[in-house]
C-alpha positions in Angstrom: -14.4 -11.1 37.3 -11.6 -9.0 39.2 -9.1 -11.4 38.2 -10.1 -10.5 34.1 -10.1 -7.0 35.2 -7.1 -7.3 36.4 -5.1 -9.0 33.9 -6.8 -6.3 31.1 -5.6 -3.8 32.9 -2.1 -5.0 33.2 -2.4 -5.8 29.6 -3.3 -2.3 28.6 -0.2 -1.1 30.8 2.5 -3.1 29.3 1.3 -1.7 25.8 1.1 1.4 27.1 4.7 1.5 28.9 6.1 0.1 25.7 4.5 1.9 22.9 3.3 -0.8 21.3 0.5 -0.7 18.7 -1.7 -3.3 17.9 -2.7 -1.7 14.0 0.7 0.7 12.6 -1.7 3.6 10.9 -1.4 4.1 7.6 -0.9 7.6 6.4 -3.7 9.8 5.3 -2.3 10.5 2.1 -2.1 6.8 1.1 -5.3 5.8 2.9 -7.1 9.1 0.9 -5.6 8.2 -2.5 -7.0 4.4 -1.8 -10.1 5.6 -1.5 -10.3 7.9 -4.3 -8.8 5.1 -6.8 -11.1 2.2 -5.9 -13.8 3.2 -3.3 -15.6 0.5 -1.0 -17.2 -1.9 -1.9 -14.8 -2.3 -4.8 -11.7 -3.4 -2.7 -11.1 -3.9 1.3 -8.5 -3.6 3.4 -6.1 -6.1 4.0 -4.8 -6.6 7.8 -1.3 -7.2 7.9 -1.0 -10.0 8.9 -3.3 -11.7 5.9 -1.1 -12.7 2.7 2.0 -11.4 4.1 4.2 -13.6 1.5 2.6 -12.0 -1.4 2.9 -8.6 0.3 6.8 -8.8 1.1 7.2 -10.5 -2.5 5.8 -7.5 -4.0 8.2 -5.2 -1.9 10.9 -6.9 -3.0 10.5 -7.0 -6.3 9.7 -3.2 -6.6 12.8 -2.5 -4.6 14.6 -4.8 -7.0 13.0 -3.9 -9.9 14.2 0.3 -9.0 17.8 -1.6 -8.5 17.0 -0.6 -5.3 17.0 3.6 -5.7 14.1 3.8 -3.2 12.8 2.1 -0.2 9.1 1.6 1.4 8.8 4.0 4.1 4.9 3.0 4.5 2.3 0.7 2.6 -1.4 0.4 2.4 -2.2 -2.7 0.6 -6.0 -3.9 -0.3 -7.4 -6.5 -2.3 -9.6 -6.2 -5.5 -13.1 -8.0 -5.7 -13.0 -11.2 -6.8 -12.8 -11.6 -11.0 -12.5 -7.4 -10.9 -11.6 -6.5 -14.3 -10.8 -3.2 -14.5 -7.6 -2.4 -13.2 -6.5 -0.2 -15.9 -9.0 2.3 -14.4 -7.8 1.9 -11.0 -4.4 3.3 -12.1 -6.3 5.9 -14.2 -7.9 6.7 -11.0 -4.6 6.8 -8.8 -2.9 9.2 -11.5 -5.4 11.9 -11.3 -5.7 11.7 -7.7 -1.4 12.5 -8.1 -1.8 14.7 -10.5 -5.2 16.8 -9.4 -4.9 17.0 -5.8 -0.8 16.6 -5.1 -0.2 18.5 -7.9 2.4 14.9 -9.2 3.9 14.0 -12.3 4.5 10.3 -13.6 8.2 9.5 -12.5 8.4 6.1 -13.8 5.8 4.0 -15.6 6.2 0.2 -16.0 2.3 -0.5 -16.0 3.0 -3.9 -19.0 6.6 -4.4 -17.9 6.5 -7.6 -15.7 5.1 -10.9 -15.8 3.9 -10.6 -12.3 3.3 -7.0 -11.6 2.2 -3.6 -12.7 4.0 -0.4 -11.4 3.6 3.3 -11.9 5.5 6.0 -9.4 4.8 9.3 -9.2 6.9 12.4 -8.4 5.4 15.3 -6.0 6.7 18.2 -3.6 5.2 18.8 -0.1 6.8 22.3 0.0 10.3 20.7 1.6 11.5 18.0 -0.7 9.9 15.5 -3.2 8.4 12.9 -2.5 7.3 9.1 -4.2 4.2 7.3 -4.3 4.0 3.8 -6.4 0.9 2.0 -7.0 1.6 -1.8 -7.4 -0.9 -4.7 -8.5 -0.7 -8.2 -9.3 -1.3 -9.1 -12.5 -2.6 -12.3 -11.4 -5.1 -13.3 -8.8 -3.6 -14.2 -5.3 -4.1 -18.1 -5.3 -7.2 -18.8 -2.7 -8.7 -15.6 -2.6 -11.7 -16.2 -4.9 -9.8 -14.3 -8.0 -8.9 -11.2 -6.0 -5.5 -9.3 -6.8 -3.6 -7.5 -4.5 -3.3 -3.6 -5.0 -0.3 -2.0 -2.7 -0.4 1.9 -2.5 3.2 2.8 -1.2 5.2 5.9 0.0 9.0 5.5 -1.1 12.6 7.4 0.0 15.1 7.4 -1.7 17.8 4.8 -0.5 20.4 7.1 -0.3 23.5 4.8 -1.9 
């Protein structure tokens, strides 16, 4: 029993001595705006460390697809329920969260202008400087996840070319 107290302990003091997080945080902002757009039970949460090829897939593709003007500076991704339908309403939902409680505007809307995913990015001020959310989804159910897409809410910078 000492010995596992022990080794927990010395656990607990490398992490601590080196900063390390087990979970980054997501933002409130993005974590609020994910739960005004699809409330529990609707969606979960998806740890990072689930579907990470689909997750940096859609990254790079939104960073390609803005010919790389902006960047992810933070992400909050989530997956739908399975054979959920409605995902026009999510972005509905999204939008007037933008628009009602940051006080946004649409910056750029692709919603029907991939194969594989649907975009819209929004424009707001925090008093110092604008500031970008996008709100990503699949079009297409992640293969072996029982029809469930995957929704990314994101904070972008601009790149700064």
């Amino acid at each position: 029993m000492k010995f596992h107290t022990l080794m927990v302990f010395i656990g607990l003091t490398l992490c601590s001595l080196t900063a390390c997080q087990t979970v980054q945080p997501v933002s409130s902002t993005l974590r609020d705006w994910q739960e005004w757009a699809t409330p529990e039970p609707t969606d979960r949460v998806s740890p990072p460390q689930e579907h990470r090829r689909a997750k940096q897939a859609m990254v790079r593709w939104l960073e390609s697809h803005m010919q790389h003007e902006f960047r992810v500076i933070d992400q909050h991704f989530v997956l739908l329920e399975p054979e959920f339908t409605q995902g026009a309403s999510i972005g509905s939902k999204a939008n007037q969260y933008v628009r009602d409680t940051l006080n946004g505007e649409v910056h750029i809307d692709d919603w029907f202008d991939d194969d594989n995913y649907l975009l819209l990015i929004w424009k707001y001020s925090d008093g110092q400087q604008p500031r970008y959310l996008a709100f990503a989804m699949t079009r297409d159910p992640l293969p072996g996840t029982d029809e469930r897409r995957l929704v990314d809410y994101l904070e972008l910078a601009p790149s700064g070319r």
